[in-house]
C-alpha positions as CSV (number, residue, x, y, z in Angstrom):
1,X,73.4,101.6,106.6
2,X,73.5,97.9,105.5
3,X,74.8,95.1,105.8
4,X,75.9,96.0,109.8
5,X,78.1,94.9,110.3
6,X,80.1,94.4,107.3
7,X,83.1,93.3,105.7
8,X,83.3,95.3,102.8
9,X,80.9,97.2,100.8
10,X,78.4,99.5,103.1
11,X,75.1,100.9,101.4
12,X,73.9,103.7,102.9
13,X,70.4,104.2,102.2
14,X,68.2,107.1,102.4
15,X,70.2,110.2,102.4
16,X,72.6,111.5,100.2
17,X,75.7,114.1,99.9
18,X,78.9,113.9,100.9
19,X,79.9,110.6,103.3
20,X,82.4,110.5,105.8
21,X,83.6,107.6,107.9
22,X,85.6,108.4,111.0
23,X,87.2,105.8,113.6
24,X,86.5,105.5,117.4
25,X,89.2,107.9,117.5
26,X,87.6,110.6,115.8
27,X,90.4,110.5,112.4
28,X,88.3,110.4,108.7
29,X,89.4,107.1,107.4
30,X,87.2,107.4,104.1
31,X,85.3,110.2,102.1
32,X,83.1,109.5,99.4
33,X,79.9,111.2,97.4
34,X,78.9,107.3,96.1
35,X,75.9,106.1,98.2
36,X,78.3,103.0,99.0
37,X,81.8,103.1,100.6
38,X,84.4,100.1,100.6
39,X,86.0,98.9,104.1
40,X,87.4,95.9,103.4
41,X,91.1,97.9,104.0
42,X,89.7,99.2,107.1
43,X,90.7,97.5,110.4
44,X,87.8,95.5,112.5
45,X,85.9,97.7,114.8
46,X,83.1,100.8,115.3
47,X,83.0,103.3,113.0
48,X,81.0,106.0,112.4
49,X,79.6,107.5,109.6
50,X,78.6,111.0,108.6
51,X,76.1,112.3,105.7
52,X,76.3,115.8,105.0
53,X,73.4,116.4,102.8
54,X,72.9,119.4,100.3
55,X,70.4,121.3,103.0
56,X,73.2,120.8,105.1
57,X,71.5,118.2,107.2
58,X,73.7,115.9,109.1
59,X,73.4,112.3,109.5
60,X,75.5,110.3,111.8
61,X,75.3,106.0,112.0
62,X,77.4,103.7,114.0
63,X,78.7,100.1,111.4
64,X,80.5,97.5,112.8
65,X,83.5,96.1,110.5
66,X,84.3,92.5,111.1
């Protein structure tokens, strides 16, 4: 996951399939199957994002939004 943190547009790197982005209070804020995801609406703070690849392999990463 780069840049991290960010202040908009995330890369994740790596892995691919369906990405989900969930706050520190465990509510999805953002789903995409792009290999980048925009959080420049997203308030500042931790958030955590999910790959769910097609193996069904699960990835998790913490990015910080400033």
């Amino acid at each position: 996951l780069y840049p991290n943190p960010t202040t908009g547009i995330l890369t994740i790197e790596g892995v691919e399939g369906t990405t989900e982005v969930y706050n520190i209070y465990g509510e999805r804020i953002a789903t995409t199957l792009s290999t980048t995801i925009d959080l420049s609406k997203a308030a500042i703070g931790i958030y955590f994002v999910r790959v769910l690849d097609g193996q069904g392999n699960v990835y998790v990463g913490k990015v910080l939004k400033e």
